[in-house]
N, C-alpha and C positions, 0 to 999 in steps of 0.2 A: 530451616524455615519452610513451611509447604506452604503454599498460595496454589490459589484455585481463582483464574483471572478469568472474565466475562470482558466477551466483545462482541457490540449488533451495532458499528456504525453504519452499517451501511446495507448490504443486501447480502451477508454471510451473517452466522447464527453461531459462534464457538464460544466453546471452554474449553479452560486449560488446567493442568496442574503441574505445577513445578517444586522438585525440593532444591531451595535455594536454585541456582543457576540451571539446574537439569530439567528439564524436559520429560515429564512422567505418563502426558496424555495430552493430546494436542487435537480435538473436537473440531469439525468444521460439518455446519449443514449450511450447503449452498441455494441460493432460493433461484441464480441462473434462468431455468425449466419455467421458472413463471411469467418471465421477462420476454420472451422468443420473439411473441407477439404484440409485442408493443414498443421492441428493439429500446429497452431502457428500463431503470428502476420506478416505479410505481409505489410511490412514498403510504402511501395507506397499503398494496399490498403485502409491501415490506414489513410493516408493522404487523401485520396478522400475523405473518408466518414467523416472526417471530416470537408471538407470544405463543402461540402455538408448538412452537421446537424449543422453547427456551430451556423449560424442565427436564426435557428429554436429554437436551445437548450435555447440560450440567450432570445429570446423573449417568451419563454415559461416558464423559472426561472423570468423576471420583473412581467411576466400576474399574475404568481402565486401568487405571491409577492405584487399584485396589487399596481404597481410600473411602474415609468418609467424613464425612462433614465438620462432623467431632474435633477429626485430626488435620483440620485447617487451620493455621496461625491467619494465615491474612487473605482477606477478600480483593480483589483489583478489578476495575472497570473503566470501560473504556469512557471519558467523559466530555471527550468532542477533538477534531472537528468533525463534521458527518450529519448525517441526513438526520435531522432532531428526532421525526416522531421515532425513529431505529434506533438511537442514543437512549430514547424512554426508556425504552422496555429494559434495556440492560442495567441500566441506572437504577429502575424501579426495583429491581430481583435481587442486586447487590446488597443495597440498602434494607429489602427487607430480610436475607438470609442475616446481615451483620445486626440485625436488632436482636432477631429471633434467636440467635448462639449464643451472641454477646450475654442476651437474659438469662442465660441459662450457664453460665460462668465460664461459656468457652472461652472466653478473653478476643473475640474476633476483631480484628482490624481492619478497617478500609483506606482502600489507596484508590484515588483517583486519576488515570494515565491518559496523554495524551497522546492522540492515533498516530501524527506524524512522528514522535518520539520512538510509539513502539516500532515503525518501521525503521528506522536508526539501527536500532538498537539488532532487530531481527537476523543485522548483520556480525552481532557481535558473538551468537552461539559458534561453539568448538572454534573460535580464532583469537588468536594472542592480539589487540590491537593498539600502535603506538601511536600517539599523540602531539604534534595535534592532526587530526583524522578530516580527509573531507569527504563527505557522502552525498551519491546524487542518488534521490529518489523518486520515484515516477509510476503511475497509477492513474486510472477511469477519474480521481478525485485531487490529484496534487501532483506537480512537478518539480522540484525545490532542489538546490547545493544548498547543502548546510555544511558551515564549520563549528566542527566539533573540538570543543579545547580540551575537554574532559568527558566523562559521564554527568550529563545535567546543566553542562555547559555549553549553550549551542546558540551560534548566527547565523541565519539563513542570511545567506550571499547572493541568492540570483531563485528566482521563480517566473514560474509562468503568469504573464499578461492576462492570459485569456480562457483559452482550452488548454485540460492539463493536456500528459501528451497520451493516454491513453484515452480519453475521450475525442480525441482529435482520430485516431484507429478508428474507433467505433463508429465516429458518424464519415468519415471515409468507408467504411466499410456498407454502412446504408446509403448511400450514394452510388455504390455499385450492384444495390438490390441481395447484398447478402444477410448473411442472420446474427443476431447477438449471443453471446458477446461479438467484436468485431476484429479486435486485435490477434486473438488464436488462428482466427479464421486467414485473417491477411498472411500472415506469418508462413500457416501451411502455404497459400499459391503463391510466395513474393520467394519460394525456394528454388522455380524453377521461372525466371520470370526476368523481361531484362528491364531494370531500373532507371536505366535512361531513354526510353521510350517517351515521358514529358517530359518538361523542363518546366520545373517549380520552382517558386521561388527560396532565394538564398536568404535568410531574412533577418535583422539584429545582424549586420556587417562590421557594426563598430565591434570592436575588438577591446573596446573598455566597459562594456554591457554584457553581465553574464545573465540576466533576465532570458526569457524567451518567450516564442509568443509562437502561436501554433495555426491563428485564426486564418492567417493568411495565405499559407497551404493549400488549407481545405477550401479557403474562396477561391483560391487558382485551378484547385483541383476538379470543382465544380463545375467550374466555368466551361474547362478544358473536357468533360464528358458531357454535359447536359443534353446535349442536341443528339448527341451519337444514338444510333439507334440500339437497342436491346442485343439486338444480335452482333454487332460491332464491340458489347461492352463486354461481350461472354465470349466472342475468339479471344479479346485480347485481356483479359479479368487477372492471370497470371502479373501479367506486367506490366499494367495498373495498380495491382497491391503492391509490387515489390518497387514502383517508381514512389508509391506513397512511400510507403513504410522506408526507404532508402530517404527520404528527405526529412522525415519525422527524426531519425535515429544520428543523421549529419549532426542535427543543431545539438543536440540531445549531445554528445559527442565534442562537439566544437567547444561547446558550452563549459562543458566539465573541463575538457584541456587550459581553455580559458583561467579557469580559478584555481588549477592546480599552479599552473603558471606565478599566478599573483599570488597564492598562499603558501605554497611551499612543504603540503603537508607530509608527514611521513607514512600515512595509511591512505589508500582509497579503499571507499565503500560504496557498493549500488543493492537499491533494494528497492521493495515495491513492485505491484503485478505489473506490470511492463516487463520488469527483469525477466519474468518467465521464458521470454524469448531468446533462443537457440543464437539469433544471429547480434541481437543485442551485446549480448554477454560474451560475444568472441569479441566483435569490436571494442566494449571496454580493456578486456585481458590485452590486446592488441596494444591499445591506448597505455595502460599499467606499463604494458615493456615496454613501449615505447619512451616511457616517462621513468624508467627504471625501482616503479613500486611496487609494492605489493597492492592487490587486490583483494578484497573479499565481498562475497556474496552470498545468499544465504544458500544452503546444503541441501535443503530438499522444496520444492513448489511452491507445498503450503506455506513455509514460512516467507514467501515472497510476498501470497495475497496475505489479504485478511486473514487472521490468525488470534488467536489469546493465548500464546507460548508469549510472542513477543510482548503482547502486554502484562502477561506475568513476572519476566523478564527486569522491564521498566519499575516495577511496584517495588522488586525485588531492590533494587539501591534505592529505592524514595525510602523503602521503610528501612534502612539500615541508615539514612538519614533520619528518622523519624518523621517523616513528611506522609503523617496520616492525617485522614477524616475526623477532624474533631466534634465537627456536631452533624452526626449521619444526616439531619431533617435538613440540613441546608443545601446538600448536594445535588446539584442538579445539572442537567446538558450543557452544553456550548456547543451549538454550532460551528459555530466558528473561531473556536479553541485557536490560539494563535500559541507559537511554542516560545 
């Protein structure tokens, strides 16, 4: 089965193509560059650049993939949760390549996937995983345990309050006058940097709440530099990222130990752009021995952030469910696609 899977929830612009489970071409234009100056996404300029990059991305995932259109079994796209007018454009492209083929007797089929799923899932390239699985995932847009019973079988068990936890980075990071995104940035100075320099709060103490809440960090954090002058925030910038970023990553941590505890699973998984960080990703491995599991996480960056591997991925067992688009005119976003 080849699927050629389309994703623009948010401020990344990719296609993918996959035969059956493999990974043929995996497209990302990042639109980052546009954001610097205004330290955040910009919902109308997000939508430009993606219609702008859309055609490009897709016929640069087939070229790769030394592939063409013809020879697509099935379409996939991403169809929420995420920034709507970014959801359109993807939505609208899917829907007209599956009219356009379809008329023309390619047999095309569309699947429509959901963004929190493909990150699930992102975890499950090159790994054996047993069941039942539980996965924390975390990103600028969602924080979430999910227990996984199966493929397609999922309860989110604990999420963020407020700020996920990678939008909690970002605006710590513009607090400290640095540039977006925020979380890369912190990351590089919280390596040499000592973390107990504030005392922030410990916060969700009960230990029967695997929810989390990030808001109240970043009001402490606030608090605790506001006055400090410019030049007090730049000696000490190292070890104010590494005192955030060390309190972000506790809960983050606490959290997931928390429901591995209560649920008992036989797999841990972590995914989503948060993952990308170096010291994240020790502390979970850490966490795994400690709990005597296995861990998985995804193998190379891209498939951390945004990606259409992982929602090619996801399309890949809906349509072997048969869980297609049955009337294309009907399809349309969710924002707030709930899984």
């Amino acid at each position: 089965m080849k699927i050629l899977a389309i994703e623009t929830s948010c401020d990344d612009t990719c296609a993918a193509v996959l035969d059956d489970t493999k990974i043929i071409s995996n497209i990302i234009s990042s639109q980052t560059d546009l954001y610097k100056e205004w330290g955040g996404v910009v919902p109308n300029i997000a939508k430009q650049a993606h219609l702008e990059r859309i055609d490009l991305v897709i016929n640069k995932a087939l070229k790769s993939a030394k592939s063409t259109i013809e020879e697509i079994d099935v379409i996939a796209v991403t169809q929420g949760p995420g920034l709507a007018v970014a959801l359109g454009v993807g939505i609208a492209k899917a829907k007209e390549l599956a009219k356009k083929y379809s008329a023309k007797g390619g047999g095309k089929k569309l699947v429509a996937v959901n963004h929190i799923e493909g990150h699930i899932m992102s975890s499950f390239f090159d790994h054996e995983i047993k069941f039942p699985a539980l996965c924390l995932t975390a990103s600028g847009g969602h924080t979430k345990i999910i227990l996984i019973n199966k493929i397609g079988d999922y309860k989110i068990v604990g999420e963020t309050l407020d700020d996920a936890s990678g939008e909690a980075l970002d605006k710590a990071a513009k607090m400290m006058g640095l540039g977006y995104p925020g979380g890369p940035i912190i990351e590089r100075l919280a390596k040499n940097g000592n973390e107990k320099i504030l005392e922030l709060p410990k916060v969700l103490r009960d230990n029967k709440i695997l929810d989390f809440s990030f808001s109240g960090i970043k009001t402490s954090f606030y608090y605790k530099i506001k006055d400090l002058p410019k030049t007090e925030i730049a000696k000490n910038i190292k070890d104010y990222a590494a005192c955030f970023q060390n309190s972000v990553f506790e809960q983050l941590t606490r959290k997931f130990k928390l429901a591995i505890e209560k649920y008992q699973p036989k797999t841990l998984l972590a995914s989503g752009g948060v993952m990308c960080n170096l010291e994240l990703r020790k502390r979970l491995r850490y966490l795994a021995k400690e709990m005597n599991l296995p861990i998985n996480m995804p193998y190379k960056k891209e498939l951390n952030t945004d990606n259409a591997a992982m929602i090619g991925l996801v399309a890949y067992y809906k349509a072997l469910r048969g869980e297609f688009v049955t009337d294309i005119d009907s399809l349309d976003r969710e924002a707030r696609l709930g899984l």
